[in-house]
Chimera marker file (.cmm) of the C-alpha trace (Angstrom):
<marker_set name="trace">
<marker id="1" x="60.079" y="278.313" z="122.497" r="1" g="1" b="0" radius="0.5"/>
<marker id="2" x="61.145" y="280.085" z="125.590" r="1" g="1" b="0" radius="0.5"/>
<marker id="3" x="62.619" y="283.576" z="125.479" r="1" g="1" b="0" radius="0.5"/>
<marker id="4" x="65.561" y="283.809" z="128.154" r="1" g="1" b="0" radius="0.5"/>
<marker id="5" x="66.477" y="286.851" z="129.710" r="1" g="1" b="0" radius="0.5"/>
<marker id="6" x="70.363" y="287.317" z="131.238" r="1" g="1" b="0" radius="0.5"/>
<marker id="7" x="69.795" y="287.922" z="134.754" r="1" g="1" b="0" radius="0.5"/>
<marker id="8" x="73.646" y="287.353" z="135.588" r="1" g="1" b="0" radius="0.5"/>
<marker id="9" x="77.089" y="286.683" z="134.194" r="1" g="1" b="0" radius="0.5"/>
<marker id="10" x="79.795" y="285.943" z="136.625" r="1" g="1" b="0" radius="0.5"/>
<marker id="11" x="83.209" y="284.707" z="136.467" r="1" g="1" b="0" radius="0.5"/>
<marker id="12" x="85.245" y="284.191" z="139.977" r="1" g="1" b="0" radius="0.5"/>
<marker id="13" x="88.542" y="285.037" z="140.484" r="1" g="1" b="0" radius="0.5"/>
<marker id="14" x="91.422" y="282.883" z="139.498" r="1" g="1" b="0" radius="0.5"/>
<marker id="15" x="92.965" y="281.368" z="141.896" r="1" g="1" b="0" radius="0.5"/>
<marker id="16" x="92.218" y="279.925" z="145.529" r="1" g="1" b="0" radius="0.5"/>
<marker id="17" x="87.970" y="278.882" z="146.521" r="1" g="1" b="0" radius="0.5"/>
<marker id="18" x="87.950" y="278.333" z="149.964" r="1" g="1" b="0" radius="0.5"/>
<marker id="19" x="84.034" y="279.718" z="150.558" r="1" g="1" b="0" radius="0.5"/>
<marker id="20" x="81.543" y="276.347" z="151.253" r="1" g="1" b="0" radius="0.5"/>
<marker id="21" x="79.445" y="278.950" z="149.077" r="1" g="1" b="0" radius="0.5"/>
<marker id="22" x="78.899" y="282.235" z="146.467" r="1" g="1" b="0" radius="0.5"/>
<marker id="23" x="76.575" y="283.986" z="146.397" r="1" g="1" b="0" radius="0.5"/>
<marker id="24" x="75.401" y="284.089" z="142.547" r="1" g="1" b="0" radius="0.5"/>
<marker id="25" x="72.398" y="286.221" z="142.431" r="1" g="1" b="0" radius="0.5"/>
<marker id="26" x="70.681" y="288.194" z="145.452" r="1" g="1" b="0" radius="0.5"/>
<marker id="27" x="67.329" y="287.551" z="144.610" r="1" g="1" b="0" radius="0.5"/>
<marker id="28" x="65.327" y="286.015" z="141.314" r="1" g="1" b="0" radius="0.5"/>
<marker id="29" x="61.985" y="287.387" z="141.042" r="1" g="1" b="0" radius="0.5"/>
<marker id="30" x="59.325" y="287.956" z="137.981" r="1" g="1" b="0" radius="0.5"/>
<marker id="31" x="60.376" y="284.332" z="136.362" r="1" g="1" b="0" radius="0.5"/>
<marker id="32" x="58.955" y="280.736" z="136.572" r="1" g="1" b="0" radius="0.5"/>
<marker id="33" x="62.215" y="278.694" z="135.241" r="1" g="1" b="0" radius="0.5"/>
<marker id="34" x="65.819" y="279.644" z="135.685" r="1" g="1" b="0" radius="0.5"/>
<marker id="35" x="68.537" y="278.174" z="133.250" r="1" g="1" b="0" radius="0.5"/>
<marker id="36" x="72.289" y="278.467" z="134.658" r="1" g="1" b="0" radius="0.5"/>
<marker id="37" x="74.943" y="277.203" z="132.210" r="1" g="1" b="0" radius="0.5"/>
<marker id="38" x="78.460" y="277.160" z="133.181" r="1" g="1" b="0" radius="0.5"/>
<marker id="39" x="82.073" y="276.530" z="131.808" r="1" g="1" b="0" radius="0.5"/>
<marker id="40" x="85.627" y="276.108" z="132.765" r="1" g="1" b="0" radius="0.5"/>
<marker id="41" x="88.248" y="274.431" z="134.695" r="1" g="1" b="0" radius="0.5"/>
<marker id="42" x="89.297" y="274.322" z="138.216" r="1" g="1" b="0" radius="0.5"/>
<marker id="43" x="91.771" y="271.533" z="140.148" r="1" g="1" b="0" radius="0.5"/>
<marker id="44" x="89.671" y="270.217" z="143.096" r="1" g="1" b="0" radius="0.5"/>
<marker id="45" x="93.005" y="269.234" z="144.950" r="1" g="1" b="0" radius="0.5"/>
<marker id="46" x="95.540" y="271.585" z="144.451" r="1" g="1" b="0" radius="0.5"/>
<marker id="47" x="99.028" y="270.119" z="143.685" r="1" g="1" b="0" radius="0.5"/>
<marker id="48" x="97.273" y="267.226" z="142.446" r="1" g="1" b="0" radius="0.5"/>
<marker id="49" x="97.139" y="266.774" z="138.396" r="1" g="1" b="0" radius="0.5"/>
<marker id="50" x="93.029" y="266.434" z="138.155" r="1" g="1" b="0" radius="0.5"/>
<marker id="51" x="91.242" y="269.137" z="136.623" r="1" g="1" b="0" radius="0.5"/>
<marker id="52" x="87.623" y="269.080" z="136.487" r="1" g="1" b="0" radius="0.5"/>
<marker id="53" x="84.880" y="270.962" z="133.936" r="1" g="1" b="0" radius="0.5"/>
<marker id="54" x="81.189" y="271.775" z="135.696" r="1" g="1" b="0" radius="0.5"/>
<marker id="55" x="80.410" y="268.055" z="135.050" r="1" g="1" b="0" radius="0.5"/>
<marker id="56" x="82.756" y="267.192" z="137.531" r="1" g="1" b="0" radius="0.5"/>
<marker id="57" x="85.469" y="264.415" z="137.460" r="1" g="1" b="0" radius="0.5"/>
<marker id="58" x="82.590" y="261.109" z="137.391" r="1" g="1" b="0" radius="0.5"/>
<marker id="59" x="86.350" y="258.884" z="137.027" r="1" g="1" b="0" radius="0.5"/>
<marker id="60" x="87.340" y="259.473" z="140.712" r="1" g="1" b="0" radius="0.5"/>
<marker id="61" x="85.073" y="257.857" z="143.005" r="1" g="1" b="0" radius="0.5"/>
<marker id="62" x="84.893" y="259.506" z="146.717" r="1" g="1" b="0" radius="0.5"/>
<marker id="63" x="83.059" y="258.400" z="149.679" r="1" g="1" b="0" radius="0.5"/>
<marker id="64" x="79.784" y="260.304" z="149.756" r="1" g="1" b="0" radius="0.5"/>
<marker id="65" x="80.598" y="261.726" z="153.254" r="1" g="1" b="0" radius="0.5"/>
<marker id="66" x="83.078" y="263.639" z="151.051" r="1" g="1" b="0" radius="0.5"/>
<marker id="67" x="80.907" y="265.075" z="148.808" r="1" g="1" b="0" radius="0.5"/>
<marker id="68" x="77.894" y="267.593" z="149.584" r="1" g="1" b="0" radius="0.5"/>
<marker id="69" x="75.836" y="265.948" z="146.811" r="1" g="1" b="0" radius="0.5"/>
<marker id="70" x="75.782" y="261.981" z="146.666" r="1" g="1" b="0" radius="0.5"/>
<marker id="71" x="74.916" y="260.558" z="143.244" r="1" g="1" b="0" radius="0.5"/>
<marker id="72" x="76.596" y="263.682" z="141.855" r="1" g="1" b="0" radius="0.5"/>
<marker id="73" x="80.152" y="263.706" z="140.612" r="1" g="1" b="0" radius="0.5"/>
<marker id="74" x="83.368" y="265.185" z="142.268" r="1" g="1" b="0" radius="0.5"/>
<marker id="75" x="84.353" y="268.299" z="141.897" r="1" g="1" b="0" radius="0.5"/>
<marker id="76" x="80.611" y="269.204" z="139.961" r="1" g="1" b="0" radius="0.5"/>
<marker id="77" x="79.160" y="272.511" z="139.863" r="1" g="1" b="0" radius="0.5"/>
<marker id="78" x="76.117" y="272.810" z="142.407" r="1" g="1" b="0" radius="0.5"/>
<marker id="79" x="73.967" y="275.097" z="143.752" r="1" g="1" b="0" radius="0.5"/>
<marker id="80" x="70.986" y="275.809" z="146.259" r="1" g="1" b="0" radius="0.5"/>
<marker id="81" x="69.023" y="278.677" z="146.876" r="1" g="1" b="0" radius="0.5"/>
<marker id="82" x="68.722" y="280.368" z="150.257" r="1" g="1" b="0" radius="0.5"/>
<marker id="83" x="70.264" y="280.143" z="153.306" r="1" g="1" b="0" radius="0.5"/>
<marker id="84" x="74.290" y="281.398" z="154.188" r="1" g="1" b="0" radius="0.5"/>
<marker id="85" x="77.383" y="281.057" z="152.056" r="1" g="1" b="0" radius="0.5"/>
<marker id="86" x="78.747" y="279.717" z="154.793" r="1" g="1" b="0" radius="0.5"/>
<marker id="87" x="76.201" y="276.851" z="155.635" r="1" g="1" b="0" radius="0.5"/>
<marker id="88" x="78.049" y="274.147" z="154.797" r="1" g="1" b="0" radius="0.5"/>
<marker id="89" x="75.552" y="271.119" z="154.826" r="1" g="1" b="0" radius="0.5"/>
<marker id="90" x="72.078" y="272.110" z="153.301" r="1" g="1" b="0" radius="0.5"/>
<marker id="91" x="68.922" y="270.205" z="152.765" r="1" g="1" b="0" radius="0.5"/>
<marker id="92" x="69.924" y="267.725" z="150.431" r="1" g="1" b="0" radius="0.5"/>
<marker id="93" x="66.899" y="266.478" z="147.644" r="1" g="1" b="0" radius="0.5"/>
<marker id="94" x="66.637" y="262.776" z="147.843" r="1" g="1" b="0" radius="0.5"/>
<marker id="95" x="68.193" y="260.571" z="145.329" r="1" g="1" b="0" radius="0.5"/>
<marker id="96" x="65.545" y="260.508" z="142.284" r="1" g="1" b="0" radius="0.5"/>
<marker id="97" x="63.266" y="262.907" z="143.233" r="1" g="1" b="0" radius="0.5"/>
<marker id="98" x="62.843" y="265.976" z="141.338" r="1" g="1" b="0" radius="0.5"/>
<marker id="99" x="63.298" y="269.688" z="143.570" r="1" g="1" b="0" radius="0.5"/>
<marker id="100" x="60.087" y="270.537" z="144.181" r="1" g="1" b="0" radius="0.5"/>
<marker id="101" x="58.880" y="274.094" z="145.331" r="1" g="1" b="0" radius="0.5"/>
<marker id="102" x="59.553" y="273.409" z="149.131" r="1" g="1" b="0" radius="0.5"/>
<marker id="103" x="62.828" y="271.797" z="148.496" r="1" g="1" b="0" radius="0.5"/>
<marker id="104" x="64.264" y="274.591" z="146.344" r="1" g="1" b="0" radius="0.5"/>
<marker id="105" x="62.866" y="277.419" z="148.084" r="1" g="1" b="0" radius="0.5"/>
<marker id="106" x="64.810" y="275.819" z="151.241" r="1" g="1" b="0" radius="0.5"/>
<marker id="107" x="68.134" y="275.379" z="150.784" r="1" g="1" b="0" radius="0.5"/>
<marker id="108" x="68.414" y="272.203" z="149.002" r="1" g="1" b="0" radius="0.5"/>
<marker id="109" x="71.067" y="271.629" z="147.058" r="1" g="1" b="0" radius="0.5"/>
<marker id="110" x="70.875" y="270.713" z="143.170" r="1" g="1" b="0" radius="0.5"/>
<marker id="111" x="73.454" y="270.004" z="140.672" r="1" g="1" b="0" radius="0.5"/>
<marker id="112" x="74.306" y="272.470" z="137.672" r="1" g="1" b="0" radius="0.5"/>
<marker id="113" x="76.868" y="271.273" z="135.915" r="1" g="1" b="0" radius="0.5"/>
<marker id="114" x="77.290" y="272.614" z="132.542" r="1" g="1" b="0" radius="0.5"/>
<marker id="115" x="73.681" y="272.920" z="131.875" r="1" g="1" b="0" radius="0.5"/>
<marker id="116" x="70.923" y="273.364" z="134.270" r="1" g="1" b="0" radius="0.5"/>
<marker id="117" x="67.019" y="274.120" z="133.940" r="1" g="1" b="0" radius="0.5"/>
<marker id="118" x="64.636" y="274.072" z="136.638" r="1" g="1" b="0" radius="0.5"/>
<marker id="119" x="61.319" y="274.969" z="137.469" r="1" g="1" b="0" radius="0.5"/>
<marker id="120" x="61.214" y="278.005" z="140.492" r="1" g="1" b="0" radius="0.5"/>
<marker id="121" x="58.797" y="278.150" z="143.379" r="1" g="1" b="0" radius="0.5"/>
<marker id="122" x="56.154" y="280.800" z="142.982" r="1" g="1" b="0" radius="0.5"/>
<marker id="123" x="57.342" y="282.677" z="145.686" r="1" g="1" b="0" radius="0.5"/>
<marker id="124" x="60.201" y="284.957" z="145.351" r="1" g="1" b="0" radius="0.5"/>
<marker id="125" x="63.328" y="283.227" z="147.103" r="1" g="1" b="0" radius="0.5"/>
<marker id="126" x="67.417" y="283.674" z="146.777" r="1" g="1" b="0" radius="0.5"/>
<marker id="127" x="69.723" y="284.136" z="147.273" r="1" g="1" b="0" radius="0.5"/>
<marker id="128" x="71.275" y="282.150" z="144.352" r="1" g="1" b="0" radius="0.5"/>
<marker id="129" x="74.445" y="280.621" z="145.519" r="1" g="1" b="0" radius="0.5"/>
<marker id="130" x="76.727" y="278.050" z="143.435" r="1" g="1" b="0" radius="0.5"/>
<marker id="131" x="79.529" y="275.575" z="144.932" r="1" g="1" b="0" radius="0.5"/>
<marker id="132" x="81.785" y="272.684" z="143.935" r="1" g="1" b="0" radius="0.5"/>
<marker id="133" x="80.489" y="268.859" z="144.565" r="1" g="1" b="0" radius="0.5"/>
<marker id="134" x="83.279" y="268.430" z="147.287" r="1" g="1" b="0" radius="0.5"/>
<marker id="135" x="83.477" y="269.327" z="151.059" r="1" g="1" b="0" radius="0.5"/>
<marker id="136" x="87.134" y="270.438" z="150.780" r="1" g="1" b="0" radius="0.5"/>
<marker id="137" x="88.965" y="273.390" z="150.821" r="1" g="1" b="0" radius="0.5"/>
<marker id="138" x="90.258" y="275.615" z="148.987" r="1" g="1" b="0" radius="0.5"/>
<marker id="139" x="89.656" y="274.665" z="145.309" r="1" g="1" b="0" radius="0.5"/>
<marker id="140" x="92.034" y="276.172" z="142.606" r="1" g="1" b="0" radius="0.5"/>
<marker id="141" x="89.760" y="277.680" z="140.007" r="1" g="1" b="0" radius="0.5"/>
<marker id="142" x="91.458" y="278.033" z="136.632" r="1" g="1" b="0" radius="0.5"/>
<marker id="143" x="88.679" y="279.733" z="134.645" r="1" g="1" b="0" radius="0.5"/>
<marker id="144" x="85.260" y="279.676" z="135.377" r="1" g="1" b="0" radius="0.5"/>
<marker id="145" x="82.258" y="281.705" z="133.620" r="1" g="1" b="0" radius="0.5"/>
<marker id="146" x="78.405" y="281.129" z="135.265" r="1" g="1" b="0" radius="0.5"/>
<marker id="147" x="74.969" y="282.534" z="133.458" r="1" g="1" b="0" radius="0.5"/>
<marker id="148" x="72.147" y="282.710" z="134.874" r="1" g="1" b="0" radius="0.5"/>
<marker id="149" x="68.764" y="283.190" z="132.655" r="1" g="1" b="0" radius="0.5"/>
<marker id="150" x="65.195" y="283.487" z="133.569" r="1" g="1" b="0" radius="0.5"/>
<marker id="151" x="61.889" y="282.816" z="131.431" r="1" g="1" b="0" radius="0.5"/>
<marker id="152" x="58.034" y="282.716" z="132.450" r="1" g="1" b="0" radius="0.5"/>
<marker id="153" x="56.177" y="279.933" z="130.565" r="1" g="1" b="0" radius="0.5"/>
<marker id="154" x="52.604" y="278.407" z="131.183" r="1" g="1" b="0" radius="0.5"/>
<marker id="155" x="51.086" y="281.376" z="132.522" r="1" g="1" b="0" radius="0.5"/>
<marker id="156" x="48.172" y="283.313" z="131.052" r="1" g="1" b="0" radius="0.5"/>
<link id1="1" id2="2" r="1" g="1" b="0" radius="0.2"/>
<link id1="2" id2="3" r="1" g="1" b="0" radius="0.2"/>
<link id1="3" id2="4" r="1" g="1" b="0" radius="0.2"/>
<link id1="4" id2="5" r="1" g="1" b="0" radius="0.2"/>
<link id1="5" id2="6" r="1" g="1" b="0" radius="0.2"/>
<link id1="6" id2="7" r="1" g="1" b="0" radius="0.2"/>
<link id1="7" id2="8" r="1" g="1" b="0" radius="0.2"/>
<link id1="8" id2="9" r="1" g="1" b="0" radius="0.2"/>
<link id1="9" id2="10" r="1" g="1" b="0" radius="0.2"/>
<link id1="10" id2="11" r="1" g="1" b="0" radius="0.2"/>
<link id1="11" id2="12" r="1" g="1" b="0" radius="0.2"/>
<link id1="12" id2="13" r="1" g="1" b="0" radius="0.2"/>
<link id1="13" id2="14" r="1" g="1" b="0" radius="0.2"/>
<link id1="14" id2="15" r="1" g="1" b="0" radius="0.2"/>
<link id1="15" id2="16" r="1" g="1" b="0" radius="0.2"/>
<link id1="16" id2="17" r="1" g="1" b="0" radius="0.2"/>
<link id1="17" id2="18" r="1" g="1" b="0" radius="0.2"/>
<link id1="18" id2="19" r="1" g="1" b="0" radius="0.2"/>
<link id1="19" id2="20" r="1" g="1" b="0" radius="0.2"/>
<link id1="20" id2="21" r="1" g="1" b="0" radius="0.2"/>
<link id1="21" id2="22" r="1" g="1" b="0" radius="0.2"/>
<link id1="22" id2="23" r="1" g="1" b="0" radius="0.2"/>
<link id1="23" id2="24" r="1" g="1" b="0" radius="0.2"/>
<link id1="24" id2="25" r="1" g="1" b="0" radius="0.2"/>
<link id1="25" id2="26" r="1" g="1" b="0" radius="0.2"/>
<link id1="26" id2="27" r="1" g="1" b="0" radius="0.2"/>
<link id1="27" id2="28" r="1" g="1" b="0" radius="0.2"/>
<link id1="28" id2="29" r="1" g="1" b="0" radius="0.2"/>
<link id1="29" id2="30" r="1" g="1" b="0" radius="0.2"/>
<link id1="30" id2="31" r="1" g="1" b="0" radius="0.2"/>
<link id1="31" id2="32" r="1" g="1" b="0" radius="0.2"/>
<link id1="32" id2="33" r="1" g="1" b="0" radius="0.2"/>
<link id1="33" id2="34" r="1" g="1" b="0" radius="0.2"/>
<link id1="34" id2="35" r="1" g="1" b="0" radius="0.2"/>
<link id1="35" id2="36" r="1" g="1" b="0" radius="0.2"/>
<link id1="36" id2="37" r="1" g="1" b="0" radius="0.2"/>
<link id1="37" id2="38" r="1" g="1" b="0" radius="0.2"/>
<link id1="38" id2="39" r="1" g="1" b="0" radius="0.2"/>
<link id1="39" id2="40" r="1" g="1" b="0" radius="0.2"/>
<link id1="40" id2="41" r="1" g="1" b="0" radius="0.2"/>
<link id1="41" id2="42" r="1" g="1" b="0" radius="0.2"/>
<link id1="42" id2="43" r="1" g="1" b="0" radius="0.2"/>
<link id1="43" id2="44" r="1" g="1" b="0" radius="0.2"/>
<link id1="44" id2="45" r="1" g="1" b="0" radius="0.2"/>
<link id1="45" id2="46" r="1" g="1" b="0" radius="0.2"/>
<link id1="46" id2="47" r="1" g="1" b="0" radius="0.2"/>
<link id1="47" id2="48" r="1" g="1" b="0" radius="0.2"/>
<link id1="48" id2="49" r="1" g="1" b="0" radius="0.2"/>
<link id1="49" id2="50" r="1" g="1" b="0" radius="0.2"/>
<link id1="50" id2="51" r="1" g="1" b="0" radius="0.2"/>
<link id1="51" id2="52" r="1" g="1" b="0" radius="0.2"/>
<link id1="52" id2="53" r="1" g="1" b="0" radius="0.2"/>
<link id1="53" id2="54" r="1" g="1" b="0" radius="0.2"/>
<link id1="54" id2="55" r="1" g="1" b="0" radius="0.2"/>
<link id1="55" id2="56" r="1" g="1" b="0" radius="0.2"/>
<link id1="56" id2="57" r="1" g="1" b="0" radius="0.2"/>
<link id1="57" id2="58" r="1" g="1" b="0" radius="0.2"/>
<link id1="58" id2="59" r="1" g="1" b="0" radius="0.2"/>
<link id1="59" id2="60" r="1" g="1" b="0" radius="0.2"/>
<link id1="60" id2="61" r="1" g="1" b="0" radius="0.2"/>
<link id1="61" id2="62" r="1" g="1" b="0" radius="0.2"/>
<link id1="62" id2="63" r="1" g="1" b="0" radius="0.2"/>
<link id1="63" id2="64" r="1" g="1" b="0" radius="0.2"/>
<link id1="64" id2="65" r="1" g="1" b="0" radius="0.2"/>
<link id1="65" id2="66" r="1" g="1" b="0" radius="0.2"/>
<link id1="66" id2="67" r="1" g="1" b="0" radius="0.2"/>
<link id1="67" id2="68" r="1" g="1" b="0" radius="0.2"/>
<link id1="68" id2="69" r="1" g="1" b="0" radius="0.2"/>
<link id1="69" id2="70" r="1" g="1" b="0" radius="0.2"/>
<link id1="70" id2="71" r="1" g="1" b="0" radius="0.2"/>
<link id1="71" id2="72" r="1" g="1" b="0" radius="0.2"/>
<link id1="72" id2="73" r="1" g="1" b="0" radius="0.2"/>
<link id1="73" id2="74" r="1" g="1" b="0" radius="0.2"/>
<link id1="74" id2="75" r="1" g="1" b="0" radius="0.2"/>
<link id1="75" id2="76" r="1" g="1" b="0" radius="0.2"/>
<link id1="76" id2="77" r="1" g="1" b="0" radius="0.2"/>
<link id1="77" id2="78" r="1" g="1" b="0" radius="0.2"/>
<link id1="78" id2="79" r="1" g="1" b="0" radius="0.2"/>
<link id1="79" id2="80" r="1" g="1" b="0" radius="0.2"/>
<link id1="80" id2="81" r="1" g="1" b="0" radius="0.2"/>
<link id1="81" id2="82" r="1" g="1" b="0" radius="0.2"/>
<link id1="82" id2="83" r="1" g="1" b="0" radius="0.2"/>
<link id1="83" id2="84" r="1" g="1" b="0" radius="0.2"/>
<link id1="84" id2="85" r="1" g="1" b="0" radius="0.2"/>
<link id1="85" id2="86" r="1" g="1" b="0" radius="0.2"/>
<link id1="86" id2="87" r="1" g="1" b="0" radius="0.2"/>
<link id1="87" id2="88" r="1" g="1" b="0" radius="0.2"/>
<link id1="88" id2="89" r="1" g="1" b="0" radius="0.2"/>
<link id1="89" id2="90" r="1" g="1" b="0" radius="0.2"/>
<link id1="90" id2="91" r="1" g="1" b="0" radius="0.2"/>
<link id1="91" id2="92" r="1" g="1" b="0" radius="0.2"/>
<link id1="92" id2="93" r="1" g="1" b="0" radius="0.2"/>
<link id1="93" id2="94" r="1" g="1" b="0" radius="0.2"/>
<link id1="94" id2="95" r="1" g="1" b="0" radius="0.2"/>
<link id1="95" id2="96" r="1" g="1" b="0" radius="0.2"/>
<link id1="96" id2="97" r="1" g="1" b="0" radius="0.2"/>
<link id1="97" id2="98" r="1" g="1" b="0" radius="0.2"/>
<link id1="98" id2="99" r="1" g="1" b="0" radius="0.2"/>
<link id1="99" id2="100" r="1" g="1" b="0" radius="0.2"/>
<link id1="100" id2="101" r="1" g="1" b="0" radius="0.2"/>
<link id1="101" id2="102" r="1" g="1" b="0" radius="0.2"/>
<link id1="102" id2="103" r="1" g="1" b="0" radius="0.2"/>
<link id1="103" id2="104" r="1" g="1" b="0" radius="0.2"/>
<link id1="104" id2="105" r="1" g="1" b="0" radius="0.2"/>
<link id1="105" id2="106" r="1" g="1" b="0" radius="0.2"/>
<link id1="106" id2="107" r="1" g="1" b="0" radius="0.2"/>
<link id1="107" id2="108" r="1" g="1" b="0" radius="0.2"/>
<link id1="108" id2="109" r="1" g="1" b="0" radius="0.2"/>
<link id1="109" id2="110" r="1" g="1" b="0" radius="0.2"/>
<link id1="110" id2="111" r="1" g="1" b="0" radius="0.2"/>
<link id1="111" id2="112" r="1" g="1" b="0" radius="0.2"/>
<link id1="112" id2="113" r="1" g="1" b="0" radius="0.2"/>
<link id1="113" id2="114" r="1" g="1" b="0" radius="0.2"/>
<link id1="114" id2="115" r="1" g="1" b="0" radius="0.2"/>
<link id1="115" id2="116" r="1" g="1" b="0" radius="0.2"/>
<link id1="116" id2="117" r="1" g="1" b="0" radius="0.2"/>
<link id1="117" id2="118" r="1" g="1" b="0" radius="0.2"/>
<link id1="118" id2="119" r="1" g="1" b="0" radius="0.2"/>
<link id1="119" id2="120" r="1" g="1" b="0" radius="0.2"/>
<link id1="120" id2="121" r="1" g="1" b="0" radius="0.2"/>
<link id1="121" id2="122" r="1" g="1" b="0" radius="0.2"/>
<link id1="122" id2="123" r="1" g="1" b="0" radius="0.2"/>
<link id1="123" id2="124" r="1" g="1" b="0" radius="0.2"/>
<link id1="124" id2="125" r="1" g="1" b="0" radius="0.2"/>
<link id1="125" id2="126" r="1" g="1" b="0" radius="0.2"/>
<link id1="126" id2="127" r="1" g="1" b="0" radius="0.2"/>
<link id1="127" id2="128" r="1" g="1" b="0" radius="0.2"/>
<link id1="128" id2="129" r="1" g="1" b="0" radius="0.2"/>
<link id1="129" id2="130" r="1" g="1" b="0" radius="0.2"/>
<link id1="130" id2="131" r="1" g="1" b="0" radius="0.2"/>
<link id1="131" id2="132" r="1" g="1" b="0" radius="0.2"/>
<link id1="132" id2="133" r="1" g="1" b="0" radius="0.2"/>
<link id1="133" id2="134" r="1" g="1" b="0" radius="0.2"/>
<link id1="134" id2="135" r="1" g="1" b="0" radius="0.2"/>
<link id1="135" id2="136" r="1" g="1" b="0" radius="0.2"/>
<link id1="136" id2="137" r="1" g="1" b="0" radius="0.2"/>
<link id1="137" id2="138" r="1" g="1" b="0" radius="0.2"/>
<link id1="138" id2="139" r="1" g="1" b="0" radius="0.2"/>
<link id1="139" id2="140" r="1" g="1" b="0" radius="0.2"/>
<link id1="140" id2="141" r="1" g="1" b="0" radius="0.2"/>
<link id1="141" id2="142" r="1" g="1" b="0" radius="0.2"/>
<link id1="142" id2="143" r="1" g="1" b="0" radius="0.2"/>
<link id1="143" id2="144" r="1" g="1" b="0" radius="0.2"/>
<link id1="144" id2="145" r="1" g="1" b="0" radius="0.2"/>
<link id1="145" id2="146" r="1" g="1" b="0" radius="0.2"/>
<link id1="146" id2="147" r="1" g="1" b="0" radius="0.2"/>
<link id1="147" id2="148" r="1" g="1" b="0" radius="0.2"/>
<link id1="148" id2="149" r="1" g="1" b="0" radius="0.2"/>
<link id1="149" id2="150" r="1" g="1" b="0" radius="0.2"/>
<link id1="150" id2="151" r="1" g="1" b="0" radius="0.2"/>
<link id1="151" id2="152" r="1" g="1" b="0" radius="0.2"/>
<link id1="152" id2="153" r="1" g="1" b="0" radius="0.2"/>
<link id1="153" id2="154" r="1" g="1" b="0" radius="0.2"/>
<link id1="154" id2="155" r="1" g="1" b="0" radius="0.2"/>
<link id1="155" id2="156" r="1" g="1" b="0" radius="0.2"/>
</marker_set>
């Protein structure tokens, strides 16, 4: 059974997201996996009745040129490690492929949702940065509460 450590709790401000990205957690060192978990509400179109949870909305279908993660739905939680909060377009994992030490440790981006584990590259890399499945701006977060936990398994 893995033992998680806390490395982070955030919650964002109320109100108006108009960043591409946050920045989560500078850097994530000393730990093999990393579990994020997340929960709350936020209205991907303001003045538009359609609130979405860190699953996303899967109900209202959007071009993919609309969202930053195909095959993901709107209004999602994501994330990506590396890189600028204000790089908009990241390396993008292909569809059915699992994020491999390369692709995490470079930028690509990866869904969280409500409930995330995944396996980190062996070297140290971050910044940690989370975002919304959607390329536009801004996003009305209602509430919105982010951990982030780290555990070292499988080594001797």
């Amino acid at each position: 059974m893995a033992n998680w450590i806390r490395i982070e709790t955030r919650q964002p401000t109320a109100g108006p997201f108009d960043l591409p990205w946050l920045p989560l957690v500078d850097m994530v060192e000393n730990f093999n996996w990393l579990r994020i978990t997340a929960q709350g509400m936020w209205t991907p179109f303001p003045g538009v009745a359609l609130t979405c949870r860190p699953d996303g909305y899967g109900g209202f279908q959007l071009a993919n040129s609309a969202l930053v993660l195909a095959n993901c739905p709107m209004g999602a939680l994501i994330g990506k490690f590396g890189g600028s909060s204000a790089h908009a377009e990241p390396a993008k994992v292909a569809d059915g492929q699992a994020a491999d030490d390369e692709a995490v440790a470079t930028s690509s981006v990866f869904a969280i949702g409500s409930h995330c584990v995944l396996k980190l590259p062996t070297k140290p890399h971050g910044p940690l940065f989370i975002g919304f499945n959607l390329h536009s701006r801004p996003i009305e977060i209602n509430n919105l509460t982010i951990t982030v936990e780290g555990t070292t398994l499988g080594t001797t």
